[in-house]
CHARMM-style PDB file with segment names, atoms N, HN, CA, C and O in Angstrom:
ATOM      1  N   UNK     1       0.853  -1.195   0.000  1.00  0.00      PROA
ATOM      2  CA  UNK     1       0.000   0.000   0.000  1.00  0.00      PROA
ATOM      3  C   UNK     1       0.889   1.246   0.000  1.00  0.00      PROA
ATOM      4  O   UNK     1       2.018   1.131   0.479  1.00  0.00      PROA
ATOM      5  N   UNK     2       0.602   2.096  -0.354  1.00  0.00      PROA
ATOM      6  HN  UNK     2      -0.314   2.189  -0.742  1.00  0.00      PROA
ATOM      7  CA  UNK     2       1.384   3.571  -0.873  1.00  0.00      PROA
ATOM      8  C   UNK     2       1.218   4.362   0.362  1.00  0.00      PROA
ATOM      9  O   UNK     2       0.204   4.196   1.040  1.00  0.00      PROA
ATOM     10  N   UNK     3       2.127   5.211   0.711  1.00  0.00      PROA
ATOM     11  HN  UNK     3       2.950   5.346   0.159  1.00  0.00      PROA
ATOM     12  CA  UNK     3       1.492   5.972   1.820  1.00  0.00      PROA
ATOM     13  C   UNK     3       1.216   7.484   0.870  1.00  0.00      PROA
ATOM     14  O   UNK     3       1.675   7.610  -0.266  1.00  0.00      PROA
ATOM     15  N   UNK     4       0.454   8.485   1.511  1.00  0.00      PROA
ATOM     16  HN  UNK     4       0.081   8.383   2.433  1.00  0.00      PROA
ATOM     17  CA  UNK     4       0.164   9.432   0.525  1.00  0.00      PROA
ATOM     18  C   UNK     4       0.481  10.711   1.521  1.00  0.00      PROA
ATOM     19  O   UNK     4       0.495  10.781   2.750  1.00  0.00      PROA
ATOM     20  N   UNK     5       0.764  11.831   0.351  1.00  0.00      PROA
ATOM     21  HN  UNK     5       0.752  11.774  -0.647  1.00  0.00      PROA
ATOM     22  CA  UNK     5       1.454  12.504   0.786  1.00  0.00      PROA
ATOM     23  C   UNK     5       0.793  13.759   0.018  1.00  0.00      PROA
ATOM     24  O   UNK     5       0.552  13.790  -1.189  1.00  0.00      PROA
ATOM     25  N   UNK     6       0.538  14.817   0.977  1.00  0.00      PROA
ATOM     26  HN  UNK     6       0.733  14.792   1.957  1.00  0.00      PROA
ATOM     27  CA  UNK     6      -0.738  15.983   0.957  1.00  0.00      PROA
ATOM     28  C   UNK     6       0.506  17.325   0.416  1.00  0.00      PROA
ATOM     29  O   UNK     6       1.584  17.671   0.897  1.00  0.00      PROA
ATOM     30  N   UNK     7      -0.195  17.747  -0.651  1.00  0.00      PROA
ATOM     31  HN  UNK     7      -1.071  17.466  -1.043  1.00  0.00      PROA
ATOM     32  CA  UNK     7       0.606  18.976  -0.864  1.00  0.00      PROA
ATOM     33  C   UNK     7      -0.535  19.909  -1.054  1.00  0.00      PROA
ATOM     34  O   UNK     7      -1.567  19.592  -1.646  1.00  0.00      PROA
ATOM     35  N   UNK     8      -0.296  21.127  -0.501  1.00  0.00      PROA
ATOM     36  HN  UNK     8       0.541  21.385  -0.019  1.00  0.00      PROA
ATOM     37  CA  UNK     8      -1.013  22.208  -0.947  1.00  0.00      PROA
ATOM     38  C   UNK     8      -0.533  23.069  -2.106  1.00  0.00      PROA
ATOM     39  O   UNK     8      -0.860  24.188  -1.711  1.00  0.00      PROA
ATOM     40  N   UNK     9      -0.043  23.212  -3.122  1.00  0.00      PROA
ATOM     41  HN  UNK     9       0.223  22.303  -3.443  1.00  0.00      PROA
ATOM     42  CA  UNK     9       0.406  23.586  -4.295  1.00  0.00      PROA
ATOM     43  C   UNK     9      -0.190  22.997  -5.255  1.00  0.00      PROA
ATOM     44  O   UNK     9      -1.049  22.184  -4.913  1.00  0.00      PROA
ATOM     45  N   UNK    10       0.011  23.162  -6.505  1.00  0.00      PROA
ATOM     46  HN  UNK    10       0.709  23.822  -6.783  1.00  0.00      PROA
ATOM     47  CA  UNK    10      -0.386  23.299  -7.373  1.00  0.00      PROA
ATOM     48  C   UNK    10       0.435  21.973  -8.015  1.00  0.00      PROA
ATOM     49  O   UNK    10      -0.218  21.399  -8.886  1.00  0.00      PROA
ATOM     50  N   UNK    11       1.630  21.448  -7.758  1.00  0.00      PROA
ATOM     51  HN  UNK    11       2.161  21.914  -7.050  1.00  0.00      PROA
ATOM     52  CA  UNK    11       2.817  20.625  -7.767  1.00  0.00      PROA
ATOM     53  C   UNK    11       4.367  20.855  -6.781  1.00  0.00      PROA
ATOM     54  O   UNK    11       4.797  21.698  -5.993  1.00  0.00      PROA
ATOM     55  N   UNK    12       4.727  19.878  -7.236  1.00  0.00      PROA
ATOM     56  HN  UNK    12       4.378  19.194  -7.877  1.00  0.00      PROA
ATOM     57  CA  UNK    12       5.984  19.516  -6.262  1.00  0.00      PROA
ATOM     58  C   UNK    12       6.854  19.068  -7.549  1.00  0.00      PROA
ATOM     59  O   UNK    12       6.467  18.393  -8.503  1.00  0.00      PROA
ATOM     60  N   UNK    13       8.313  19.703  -7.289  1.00  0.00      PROA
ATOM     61  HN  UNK    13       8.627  20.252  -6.514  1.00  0.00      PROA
ATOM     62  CA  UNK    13       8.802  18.674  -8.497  1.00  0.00      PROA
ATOM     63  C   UNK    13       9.440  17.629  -7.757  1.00  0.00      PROA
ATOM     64  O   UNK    13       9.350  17.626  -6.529  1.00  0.00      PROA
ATOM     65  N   UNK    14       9.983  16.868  -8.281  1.00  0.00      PROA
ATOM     66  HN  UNK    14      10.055  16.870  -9.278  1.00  0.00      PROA
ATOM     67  CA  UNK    14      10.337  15.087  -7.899  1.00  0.00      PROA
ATOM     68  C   UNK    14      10.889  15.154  -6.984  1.00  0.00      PROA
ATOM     69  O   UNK    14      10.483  14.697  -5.915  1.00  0.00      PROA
ATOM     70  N   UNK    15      12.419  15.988  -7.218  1.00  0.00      PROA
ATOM     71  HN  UNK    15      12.749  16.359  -8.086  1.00  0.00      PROA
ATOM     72  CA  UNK    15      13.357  15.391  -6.127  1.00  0.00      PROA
ATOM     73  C   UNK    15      12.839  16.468  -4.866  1.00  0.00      PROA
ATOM     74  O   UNK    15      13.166  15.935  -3.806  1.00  0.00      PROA
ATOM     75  N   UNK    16      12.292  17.518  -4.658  1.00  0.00      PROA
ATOM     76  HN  UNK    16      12.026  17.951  -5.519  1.00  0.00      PROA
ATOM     77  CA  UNK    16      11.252  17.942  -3.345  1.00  0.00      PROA
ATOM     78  C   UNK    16      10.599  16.786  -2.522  1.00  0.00      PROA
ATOM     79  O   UNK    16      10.736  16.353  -1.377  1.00  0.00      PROA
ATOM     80  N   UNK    17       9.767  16.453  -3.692  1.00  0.00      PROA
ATOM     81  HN  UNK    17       9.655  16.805  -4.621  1.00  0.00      PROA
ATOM     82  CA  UNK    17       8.874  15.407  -3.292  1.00  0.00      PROA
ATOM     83  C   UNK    17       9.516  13.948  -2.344  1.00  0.00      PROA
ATOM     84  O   UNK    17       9.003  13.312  -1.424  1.00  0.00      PROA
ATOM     85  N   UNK    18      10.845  13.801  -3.055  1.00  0.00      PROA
ATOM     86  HN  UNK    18      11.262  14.318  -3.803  1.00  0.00      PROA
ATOM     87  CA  UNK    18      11.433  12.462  -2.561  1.00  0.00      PROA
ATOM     88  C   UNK    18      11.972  12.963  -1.370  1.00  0.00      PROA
ATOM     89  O   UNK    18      11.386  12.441  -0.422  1.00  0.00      PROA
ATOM     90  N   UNK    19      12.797  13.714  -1.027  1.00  0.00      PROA
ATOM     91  HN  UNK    19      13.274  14.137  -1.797  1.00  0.00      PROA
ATOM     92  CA  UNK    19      13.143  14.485   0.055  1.00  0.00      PROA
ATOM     93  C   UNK    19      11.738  14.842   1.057  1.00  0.00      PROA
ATOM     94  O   UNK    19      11.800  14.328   2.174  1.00  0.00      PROA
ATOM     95  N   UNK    20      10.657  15.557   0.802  1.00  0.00      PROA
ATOM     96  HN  UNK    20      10.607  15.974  -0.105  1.00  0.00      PROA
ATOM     97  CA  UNK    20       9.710  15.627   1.655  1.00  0.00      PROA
ATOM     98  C   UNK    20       8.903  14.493   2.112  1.00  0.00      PROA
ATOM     99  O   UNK    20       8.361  14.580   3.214  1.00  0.00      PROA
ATOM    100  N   UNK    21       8.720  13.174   1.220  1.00  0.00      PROA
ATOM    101  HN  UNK    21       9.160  13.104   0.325  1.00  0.00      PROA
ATOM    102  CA  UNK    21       8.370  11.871   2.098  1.00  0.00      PROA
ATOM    103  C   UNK    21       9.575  11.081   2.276  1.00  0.00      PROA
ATOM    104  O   UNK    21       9.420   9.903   1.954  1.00  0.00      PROA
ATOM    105  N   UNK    22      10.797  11.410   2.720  1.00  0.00      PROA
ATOM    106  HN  UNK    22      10.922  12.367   2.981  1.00  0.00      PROA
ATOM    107  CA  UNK    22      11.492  10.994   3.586  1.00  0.00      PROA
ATOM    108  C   UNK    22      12.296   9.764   2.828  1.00  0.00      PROA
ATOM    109  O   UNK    22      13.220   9.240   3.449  1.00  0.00      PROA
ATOM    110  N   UNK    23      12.016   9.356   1.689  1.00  0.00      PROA
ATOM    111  HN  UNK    23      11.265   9.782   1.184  1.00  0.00      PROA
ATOM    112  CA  UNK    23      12.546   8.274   0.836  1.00  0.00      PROA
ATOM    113  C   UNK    23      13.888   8.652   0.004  1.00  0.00      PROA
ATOM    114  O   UNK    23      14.353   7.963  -0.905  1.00  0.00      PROA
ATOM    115  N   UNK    24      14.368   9.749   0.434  1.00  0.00      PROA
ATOM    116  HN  UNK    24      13.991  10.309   1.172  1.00  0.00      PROA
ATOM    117  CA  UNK    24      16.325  10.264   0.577  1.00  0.00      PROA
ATOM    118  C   UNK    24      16.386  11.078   1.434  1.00  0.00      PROA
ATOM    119  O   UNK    24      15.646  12.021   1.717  1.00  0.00      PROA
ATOM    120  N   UNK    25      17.438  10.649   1.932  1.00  0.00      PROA
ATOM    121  HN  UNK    25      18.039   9.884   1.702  1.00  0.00      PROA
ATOM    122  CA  UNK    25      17.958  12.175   3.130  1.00  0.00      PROA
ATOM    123  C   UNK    25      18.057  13.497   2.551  1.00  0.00      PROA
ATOM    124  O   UNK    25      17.605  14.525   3.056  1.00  0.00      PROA
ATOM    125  N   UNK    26      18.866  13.367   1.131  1.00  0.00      PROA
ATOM    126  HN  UNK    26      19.233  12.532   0.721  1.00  0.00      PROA
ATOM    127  CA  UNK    26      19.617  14.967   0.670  1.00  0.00      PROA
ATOM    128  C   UNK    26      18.630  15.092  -1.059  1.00  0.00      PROA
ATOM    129  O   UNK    26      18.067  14.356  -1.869  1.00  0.00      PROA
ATOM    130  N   UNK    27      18.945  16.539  -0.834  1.00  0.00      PROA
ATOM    131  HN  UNK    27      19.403  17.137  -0.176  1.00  0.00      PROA
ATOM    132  CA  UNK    27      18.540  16.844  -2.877  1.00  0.00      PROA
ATOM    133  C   UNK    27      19.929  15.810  -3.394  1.00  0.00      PROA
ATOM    134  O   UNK    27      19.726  14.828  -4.109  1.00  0.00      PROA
ATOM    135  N   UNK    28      20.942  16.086  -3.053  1.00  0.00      PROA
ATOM    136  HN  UNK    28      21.108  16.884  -2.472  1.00  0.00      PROA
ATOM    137  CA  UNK    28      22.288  15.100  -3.519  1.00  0.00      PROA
ATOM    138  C   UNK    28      21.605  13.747  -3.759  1.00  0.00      PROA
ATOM    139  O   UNK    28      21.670  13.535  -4.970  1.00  0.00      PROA
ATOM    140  N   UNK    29      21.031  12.824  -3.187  1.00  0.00      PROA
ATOM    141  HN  UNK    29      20.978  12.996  -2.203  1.00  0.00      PROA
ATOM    142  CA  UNK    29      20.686  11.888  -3.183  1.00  0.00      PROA
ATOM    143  C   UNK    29      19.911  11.599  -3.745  1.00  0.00      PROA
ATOM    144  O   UNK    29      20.003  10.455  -4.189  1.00  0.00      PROA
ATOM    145  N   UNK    30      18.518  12.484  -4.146  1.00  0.00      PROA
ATOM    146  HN  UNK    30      18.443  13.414  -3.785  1.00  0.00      PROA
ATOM    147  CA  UNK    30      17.259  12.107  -5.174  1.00  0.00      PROA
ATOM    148  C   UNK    30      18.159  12.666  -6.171  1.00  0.00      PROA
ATOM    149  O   UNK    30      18.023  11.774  -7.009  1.00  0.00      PROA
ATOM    150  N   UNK    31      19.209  13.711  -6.853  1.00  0.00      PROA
ATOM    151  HN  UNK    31      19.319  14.435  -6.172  1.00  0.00      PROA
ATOM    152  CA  UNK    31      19.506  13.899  -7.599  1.00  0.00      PROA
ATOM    153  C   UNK    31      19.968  12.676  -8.324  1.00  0.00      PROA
ATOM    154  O   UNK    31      19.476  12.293  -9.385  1.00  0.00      PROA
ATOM    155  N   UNK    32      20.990  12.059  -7.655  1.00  0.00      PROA
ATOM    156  HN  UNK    32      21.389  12.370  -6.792  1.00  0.00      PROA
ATOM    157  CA  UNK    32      21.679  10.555  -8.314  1.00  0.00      PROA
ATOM    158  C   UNK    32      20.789   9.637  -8.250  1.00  0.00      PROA
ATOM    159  O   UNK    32      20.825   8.694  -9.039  1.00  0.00      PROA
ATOM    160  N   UNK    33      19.928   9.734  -7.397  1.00  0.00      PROA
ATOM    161  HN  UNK    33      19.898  10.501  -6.755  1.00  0.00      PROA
ATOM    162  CA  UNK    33      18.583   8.434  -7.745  1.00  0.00      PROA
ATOM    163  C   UNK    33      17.760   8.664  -9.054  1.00  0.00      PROA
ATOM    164  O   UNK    33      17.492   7.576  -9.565  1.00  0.00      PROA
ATOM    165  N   UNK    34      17.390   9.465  -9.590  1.00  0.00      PROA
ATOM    166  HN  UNK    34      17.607  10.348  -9.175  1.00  0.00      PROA
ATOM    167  CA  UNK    34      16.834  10.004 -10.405  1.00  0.00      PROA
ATOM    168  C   UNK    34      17.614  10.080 -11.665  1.00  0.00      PROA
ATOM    169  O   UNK    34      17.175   9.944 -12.807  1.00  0.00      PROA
ATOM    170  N   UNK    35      18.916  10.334 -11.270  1.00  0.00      PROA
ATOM    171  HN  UNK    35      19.273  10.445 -10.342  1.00  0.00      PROA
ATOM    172  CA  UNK    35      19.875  10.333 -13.412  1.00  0.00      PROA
ATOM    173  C   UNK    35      20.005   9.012 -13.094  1.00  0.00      PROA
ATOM    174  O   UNK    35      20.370   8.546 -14.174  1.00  0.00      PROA
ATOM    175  N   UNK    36      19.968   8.424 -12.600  1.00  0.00      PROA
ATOM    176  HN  UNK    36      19.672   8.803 -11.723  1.00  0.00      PROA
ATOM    177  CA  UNK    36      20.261   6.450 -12.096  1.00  0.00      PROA
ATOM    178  C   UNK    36      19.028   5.908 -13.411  1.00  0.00      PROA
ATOM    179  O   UNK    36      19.299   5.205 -14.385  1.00  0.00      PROA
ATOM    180  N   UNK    37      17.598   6.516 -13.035  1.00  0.00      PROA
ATOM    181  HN  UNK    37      17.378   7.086 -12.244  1.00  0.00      PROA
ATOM    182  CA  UNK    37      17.030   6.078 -13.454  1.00  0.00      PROA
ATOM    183  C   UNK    37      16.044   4.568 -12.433  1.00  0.00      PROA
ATOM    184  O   UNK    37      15.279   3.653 -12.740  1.00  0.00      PROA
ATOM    185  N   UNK    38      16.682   5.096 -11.168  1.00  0.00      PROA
ATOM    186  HN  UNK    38      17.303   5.839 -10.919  1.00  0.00      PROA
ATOM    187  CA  UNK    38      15.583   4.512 -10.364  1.00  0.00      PROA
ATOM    188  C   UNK    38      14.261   4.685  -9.707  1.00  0.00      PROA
ATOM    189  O   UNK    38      13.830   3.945  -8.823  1.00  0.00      PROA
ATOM    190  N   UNK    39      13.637   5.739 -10.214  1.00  0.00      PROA
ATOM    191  HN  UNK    39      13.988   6.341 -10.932  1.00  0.00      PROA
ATOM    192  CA  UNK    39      12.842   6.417  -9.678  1.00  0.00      PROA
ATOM    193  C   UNK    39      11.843   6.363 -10.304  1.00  0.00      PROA
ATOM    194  O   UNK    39      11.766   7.368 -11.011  1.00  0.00      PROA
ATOM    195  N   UNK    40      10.846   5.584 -10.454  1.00  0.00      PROA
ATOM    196  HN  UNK    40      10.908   4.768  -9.880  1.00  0.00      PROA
ATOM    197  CA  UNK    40       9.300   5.512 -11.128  1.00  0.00      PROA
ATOM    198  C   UNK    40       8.161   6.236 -10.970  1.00  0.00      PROA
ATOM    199  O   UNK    40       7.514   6.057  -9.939  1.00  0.00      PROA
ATOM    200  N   UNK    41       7.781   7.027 -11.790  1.00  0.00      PROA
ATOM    201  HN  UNK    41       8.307   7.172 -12.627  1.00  0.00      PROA
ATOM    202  CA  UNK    41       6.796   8.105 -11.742  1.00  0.00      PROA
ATOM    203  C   UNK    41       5.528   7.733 -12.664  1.00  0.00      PROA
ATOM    204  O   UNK    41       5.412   7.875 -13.881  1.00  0.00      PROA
ATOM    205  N   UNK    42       4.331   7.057 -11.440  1.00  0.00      PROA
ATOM    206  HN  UNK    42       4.425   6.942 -10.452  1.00  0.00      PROA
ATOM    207  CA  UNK    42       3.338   6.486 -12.616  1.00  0.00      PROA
ATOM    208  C   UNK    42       3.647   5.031 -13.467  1.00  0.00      PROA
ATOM    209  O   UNK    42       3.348   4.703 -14.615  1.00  0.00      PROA
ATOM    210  N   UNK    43       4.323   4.365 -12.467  1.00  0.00      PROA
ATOM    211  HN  UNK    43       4.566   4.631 -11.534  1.00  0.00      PROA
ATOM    212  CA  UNK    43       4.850   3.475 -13.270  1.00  0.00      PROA
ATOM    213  C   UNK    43       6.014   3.301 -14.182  1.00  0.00      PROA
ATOM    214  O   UNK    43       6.596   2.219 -14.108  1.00  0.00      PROA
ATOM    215  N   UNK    44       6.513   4.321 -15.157  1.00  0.00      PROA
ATOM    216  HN  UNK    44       6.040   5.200 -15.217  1.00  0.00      PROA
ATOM    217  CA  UNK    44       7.608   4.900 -15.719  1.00  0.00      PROA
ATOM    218  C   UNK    44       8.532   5.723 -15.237  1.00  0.00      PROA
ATOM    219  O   UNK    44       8.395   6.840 -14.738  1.00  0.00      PROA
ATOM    220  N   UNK    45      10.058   4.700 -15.537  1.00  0.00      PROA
ATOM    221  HN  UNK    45      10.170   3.793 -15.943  1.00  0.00      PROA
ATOM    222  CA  UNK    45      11.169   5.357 -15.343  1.00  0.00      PROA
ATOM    223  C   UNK    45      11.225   7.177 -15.434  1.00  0.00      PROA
ATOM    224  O   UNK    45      10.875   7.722 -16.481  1.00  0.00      PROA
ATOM    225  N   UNK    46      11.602   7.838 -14.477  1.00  0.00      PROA
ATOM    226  HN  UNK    46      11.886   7.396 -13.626  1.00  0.00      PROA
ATOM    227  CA  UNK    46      12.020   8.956 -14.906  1.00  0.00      PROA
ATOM    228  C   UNK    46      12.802   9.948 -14.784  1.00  0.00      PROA
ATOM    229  O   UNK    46      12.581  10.565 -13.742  1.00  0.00      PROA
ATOM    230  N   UNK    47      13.602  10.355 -15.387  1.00  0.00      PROA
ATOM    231  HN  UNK    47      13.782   9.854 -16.234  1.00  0.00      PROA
ATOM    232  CA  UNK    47      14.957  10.843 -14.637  1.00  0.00      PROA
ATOM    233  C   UNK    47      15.058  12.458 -14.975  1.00  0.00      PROA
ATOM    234  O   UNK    47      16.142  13.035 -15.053  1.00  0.00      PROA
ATOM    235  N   UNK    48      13.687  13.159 -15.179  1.00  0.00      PROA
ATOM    236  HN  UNK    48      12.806  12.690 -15.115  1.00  0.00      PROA
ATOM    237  CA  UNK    48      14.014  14.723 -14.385  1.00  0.00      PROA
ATOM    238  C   UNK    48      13.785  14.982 -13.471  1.00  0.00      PROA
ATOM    239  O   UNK    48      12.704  14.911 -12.886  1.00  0.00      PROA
ATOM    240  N   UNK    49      14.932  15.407 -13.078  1.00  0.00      PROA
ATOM    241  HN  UNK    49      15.810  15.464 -13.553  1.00  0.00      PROA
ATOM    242  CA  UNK    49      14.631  15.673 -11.247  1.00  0.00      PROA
ATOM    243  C   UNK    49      13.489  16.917 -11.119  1.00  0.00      PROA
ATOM    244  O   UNK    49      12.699  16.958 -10.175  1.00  0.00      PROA
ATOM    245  N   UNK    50      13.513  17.938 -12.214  1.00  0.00      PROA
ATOM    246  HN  UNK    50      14.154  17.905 -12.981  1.00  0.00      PROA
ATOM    247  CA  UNK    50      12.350  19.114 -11.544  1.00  0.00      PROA
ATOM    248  C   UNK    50      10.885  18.450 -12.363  1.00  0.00      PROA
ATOM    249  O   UNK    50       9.989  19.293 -12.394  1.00  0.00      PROA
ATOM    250  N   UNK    51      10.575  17.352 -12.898  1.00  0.00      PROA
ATOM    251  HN  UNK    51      11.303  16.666 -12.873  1.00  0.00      PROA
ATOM    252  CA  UNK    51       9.390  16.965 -13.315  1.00  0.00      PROA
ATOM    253  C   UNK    51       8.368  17.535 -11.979  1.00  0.00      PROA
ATOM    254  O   UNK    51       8.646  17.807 -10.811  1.00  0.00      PROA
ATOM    255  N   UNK    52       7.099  17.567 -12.741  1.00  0.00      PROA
ATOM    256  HN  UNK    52       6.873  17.346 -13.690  1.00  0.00      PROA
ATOM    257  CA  UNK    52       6.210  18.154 -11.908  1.00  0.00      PROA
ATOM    258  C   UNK    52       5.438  17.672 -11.365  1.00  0.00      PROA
ATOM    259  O   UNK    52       4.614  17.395 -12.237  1.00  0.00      PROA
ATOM    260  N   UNK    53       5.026  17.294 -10.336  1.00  0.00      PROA
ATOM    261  HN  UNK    53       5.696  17.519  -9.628  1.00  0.00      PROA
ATOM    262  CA  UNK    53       3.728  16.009  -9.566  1.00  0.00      PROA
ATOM    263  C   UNK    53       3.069  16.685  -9.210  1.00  0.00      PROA
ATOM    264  O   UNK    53       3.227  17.770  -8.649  1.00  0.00      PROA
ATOM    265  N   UNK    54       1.902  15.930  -9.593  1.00  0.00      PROA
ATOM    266  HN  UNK    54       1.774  15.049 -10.049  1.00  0.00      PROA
ATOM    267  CA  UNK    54       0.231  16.707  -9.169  1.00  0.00      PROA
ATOM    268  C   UNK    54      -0.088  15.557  -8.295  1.00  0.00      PROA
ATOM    269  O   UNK    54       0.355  14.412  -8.194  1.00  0.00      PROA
ATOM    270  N   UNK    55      -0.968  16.218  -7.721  1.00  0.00      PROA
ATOM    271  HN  UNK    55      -1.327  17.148  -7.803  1.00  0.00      PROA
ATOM    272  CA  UNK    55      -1.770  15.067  -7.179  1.00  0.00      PROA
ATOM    273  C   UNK    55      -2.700  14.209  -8.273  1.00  0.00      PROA
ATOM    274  O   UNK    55      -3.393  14.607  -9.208  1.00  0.00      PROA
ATOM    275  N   UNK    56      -2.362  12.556  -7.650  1.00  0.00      PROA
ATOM    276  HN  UNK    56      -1.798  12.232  -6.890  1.00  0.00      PROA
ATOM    277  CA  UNK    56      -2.688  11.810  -8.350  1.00  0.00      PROA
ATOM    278  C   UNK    56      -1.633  10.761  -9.009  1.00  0.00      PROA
ATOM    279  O   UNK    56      -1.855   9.590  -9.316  1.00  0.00      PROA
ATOM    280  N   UNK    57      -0.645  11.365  -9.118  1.00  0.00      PROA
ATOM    281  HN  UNK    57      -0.465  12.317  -8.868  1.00  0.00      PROA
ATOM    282  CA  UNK    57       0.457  11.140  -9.037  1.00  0.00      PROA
ATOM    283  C   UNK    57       1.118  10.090  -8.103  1.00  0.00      PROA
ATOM    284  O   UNK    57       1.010  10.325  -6.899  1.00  0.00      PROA
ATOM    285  N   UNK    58       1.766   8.999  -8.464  1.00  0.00      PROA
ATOM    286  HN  UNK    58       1.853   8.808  -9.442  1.00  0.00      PROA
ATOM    287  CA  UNK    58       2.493   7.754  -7.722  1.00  0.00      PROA
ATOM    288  C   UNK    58       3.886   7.835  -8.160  1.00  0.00      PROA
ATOM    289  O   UNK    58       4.312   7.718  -9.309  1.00  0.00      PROA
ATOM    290  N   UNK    59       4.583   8.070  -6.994  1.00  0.00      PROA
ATOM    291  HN  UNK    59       4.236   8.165  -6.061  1.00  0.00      PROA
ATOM    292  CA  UNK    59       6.069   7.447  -6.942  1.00  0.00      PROA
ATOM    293  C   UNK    59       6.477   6.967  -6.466  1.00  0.00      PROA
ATOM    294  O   UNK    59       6.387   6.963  -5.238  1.00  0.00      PROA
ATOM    295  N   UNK    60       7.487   5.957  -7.422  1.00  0.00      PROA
ATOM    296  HN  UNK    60       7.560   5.960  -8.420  1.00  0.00      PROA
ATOM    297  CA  UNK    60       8.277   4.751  -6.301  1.00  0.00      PROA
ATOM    298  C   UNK    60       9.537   4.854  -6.369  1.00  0.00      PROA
ATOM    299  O   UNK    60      10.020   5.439  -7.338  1.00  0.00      PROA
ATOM    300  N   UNK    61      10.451   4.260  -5.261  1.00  0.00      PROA
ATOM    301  HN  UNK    61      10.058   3.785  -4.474  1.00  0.00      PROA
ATOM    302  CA  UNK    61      11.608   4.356  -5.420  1.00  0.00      PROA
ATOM    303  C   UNK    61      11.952   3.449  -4.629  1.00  0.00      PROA
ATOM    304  O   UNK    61      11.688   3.655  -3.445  1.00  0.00      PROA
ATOM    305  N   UNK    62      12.650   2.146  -4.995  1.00  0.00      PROA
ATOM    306  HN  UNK    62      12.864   1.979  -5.958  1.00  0.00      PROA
ATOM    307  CA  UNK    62      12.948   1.095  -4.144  1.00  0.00      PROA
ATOM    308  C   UNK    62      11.937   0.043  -3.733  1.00  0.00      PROA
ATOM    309  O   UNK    62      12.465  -0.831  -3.046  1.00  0.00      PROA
ATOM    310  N   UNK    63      10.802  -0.113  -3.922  1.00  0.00      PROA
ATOM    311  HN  UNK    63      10.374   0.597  -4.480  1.00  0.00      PROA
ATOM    312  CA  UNK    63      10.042  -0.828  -3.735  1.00  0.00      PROA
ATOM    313  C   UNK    63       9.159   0.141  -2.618  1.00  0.00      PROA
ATOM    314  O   UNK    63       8.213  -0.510  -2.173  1.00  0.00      PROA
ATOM    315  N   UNK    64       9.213   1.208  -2.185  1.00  0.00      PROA
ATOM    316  HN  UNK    64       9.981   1.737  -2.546  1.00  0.00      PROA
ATOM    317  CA  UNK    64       8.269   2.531  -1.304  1.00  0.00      PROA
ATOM    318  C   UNK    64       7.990   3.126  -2.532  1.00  0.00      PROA
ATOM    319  O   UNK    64       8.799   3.512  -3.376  1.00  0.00      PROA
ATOM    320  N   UNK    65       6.152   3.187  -2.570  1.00  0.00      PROA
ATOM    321  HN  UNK    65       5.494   2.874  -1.885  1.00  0.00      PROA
ATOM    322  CA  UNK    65       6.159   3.894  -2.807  1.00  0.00      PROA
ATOM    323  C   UNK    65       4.652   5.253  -2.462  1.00  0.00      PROA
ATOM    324  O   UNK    65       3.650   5.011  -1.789  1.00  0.00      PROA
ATOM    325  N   UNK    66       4.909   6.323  -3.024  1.00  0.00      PROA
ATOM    326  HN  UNK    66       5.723   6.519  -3.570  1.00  0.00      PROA
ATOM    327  CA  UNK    66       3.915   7.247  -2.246  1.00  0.00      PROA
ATOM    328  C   UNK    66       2.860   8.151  -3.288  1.00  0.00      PROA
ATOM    329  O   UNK    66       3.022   8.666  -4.395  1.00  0.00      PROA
ATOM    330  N   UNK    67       2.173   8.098  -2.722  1.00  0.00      PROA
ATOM    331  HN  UNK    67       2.042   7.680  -1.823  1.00  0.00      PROA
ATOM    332  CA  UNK    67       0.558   8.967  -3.695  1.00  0.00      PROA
ATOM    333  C   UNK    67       0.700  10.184  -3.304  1.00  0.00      PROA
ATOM    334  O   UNK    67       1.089  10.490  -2.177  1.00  0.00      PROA
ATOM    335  N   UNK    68       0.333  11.151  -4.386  1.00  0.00      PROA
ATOM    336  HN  UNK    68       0.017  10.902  -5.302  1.00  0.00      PROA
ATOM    337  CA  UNK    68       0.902  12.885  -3.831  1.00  0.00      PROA
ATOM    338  C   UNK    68      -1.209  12.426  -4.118  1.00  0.00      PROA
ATOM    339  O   UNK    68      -1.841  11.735  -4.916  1.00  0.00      PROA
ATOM    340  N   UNK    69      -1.591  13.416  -2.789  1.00  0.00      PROA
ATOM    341  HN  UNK    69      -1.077  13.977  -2.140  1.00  0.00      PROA
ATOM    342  CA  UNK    69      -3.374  14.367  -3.014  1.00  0.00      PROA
ATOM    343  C   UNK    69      -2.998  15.301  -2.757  1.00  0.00      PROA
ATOM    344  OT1 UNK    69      -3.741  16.282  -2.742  1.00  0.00      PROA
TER     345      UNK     69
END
């Protein structure tokens, strides 16, 4: 099950997002997770780190993963 994760904006871009539910410590860290190409957005690989998440939106990274509402 996904845990979900409440933004009041309009979007979040990725590596915010990975950093704000706690699934990397540093921007350093979603940065290299992300040009890695480990980072699934919606199911698909994706490796811009400022991509934009709306709610509705699923990301995984490592087998965690989290629902932006």
């Amino acid at each position: 099950m996904a845990d979900r994760i409440k933004i009041t904006t309009e979007f979040i871009k990725l590596d915010a997002l990975l950093k704000f539910a706690s699934l990397v410590g540093s921007g350093g860290e979603a940065k290299q997770l992300i040009q890695d190409g480990k980072v699934l957005v919606n199911g698909e690989v994706c490796i811009m780190r400022g991509k934009k998440i709306r709610p509705g939106d699923r990301v995984e990274l490592g087998g965690q993963e989290v629902t932006v509402e």
